[in-house]
C-alpha positions in Angstrom: 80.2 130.9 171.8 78.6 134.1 173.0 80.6 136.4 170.1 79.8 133.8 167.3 75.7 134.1 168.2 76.1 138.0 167.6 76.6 138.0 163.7 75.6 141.1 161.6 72.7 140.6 159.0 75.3 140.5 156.1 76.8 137.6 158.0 73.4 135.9 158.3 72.8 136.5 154.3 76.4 134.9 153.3 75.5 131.2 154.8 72.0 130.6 153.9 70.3 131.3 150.2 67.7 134.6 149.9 65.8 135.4 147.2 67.1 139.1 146.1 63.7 140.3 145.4 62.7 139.4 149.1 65.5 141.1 150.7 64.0 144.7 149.8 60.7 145.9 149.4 58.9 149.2 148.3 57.7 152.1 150.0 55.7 154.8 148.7 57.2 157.8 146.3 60.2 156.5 147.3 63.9 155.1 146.7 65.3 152.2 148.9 68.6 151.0 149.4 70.4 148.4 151.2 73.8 147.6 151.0 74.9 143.7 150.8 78.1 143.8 151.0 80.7 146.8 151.5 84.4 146.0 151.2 87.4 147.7 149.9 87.1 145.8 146.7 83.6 147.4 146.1 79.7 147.1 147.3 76.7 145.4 146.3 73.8 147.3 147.0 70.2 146.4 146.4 68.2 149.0 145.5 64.0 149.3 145.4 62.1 152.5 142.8 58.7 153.0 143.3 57.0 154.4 140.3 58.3 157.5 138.4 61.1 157.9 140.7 64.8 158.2 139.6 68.1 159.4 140.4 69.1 162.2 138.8 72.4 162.2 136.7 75.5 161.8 138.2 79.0 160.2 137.5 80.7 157.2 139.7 84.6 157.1 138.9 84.2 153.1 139.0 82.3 150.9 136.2 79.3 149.3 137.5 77.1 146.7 137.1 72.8 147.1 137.2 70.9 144.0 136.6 66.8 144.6 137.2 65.4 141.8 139.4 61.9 142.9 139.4 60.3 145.7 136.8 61.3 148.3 134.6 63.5 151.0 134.6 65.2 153.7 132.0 68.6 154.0 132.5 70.3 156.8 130.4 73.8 156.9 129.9 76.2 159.3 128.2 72.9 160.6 127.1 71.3 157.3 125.4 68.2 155.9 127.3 68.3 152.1 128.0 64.9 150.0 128.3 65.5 147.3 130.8 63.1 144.7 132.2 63.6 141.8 134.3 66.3 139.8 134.1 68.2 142.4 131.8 71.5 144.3 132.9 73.8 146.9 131.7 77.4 147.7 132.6 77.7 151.6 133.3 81.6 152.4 132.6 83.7 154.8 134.9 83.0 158.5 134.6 79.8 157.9 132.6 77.0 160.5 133.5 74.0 158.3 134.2 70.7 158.6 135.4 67.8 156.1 136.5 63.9 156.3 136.2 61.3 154.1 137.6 59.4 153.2 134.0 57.2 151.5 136.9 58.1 150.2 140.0 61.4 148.3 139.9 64.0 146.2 142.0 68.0 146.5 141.0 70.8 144.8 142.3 74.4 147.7 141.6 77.5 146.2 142.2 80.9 148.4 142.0 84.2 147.2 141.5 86.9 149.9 143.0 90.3 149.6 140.9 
């Protein structure tokens, strides 16, 4: 009984329902992550942009998937910007260069597939 009380967060998160927006929250001239879930297969990470800040372009060698949960944000890949609000998503392909910027502050939910 004793092992099954000590269960990690994630554990916690797969048996009752969150709202993703809750699960993170800003700080200040900053970028915040937290992973959800991190298995061979890929990762679900949440991430949280206060305003004007970005990561800078880089390549990931597997496709993945952004959907905006709260916000704006410019996503620019292969060299075209992307507008996306709320409720939007966009599927970055593998080997892409990409970047991100906080339009204004915004919420994003990545998820990576590895194969």
């Amino acid at each position: 009984m004793e092992k099954s009380m000590k269960r990690t967060h994630a554990t916690k998160l797969s048996t009752q329902p969150a709202k993703l927006s809750d699960l993170i929250e800003f700080q200040e001239a900053s970028v915040v992550s937290r992973t959800l879930i991190d298995k061979k297969a890929g990762t679900v990470t949440l991430f949280a942009f206060d305003k004007q800040e970005r990561l800078s372009e880089h390549t990931a060698p597997y496709d993945a998937l952004v959907e905006i949960i709260d916000g704006e944000a410019e996503i620019t890949i292969s060299g075209r910007a992307h507008h996306l609000k709320a409720g939007e998503m966009i599927i970055i392909p593998a080997n892409h260069p990409h970047s991100l910027k906080a339009t204004e502050k915004f919420k994003m939910l990545l998820t990576m597939i590895r194969s």
